[in-house]
C-alpha positions in Angstrom: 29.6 -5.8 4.8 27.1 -8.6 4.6 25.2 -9.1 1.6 21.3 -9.9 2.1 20.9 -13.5 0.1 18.6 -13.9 -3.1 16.3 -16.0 -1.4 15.7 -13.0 1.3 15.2 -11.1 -1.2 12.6 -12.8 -3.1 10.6 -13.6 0.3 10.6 -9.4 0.5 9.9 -8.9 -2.7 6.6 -11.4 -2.1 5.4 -10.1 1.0 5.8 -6.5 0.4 3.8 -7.6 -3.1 1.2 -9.5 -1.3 0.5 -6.5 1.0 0.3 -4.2 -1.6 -2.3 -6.3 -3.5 -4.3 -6.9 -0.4 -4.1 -3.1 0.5 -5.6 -2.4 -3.0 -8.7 -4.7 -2.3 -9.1 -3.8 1.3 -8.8 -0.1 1.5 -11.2 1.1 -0.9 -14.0 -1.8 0.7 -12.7 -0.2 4.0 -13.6 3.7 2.2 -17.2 1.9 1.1 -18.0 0.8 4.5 -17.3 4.4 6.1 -18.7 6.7 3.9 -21.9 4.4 3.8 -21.5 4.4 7.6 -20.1 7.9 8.6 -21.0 10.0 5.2 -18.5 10.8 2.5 -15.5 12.8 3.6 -12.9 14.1 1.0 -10.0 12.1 3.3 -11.1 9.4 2.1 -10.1 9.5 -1.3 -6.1 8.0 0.3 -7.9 5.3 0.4 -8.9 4.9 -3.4 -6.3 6.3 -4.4 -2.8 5.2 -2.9 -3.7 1.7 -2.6 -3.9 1.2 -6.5 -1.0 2.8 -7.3 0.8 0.8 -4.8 -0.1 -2.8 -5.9 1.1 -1.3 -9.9 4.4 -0.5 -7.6 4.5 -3.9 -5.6 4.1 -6.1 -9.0 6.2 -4.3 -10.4 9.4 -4.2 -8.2 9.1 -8.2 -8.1 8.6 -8.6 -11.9 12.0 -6.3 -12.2 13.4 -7.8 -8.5 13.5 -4.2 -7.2 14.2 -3.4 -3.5 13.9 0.3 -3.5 11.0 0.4 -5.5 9.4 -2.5 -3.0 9.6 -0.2 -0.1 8.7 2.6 -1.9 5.6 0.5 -2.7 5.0 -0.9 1.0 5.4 3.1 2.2 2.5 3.6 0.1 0.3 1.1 1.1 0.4 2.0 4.5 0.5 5.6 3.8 -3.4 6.5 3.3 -4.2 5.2 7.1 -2.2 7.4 8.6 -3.0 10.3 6.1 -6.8 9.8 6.3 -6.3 10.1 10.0 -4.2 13.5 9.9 -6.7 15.0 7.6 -9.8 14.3 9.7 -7.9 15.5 13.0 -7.8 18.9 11.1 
């Protein structure tokens, strides 16, 4: 069994941080710019909600060097895309 090396897991533990944080800003501009554009619908809360909560995760699992709670955090951030889109096919 091969071991993944510290410094592969500290270049996760950045990116999946770095996404999360980016998601956080990004998602609820990207909610802004389509109820302003398309009018409010309730799917859109994903998007001001999930992101938040996954950047706390993100910075988190790399403060406590975390690998479950990283992907846990990464699912998250790209969660409320797919989830807004499900809810509006309905």
């Amino acid at each position: 069994m091969q071991f993944m090396d510290v410094s592969d897991l500290d270049l996760w533990l950045t990116r999946v941080r770095n996404l999360t944080v980016v998601a956080a800003v990004a998602y609820p501009a990207l909610g802004v710019f389509l109820a302003v554009d398309e009018g409010w619908r309730w799917s859109f809360v994903a998007l001001f909600l999930l992101s938040p909560v996954a950047a706390v995760l993100g910075i988190r699992a790399q403060r406590e060097i975390r690998g479950g709670l990283s992907a846990a955090a990464m699912a998250l951030a790209i969660a409320p895309l797919p989830l807004m889109a499900a809810a509006e096919a309905l």
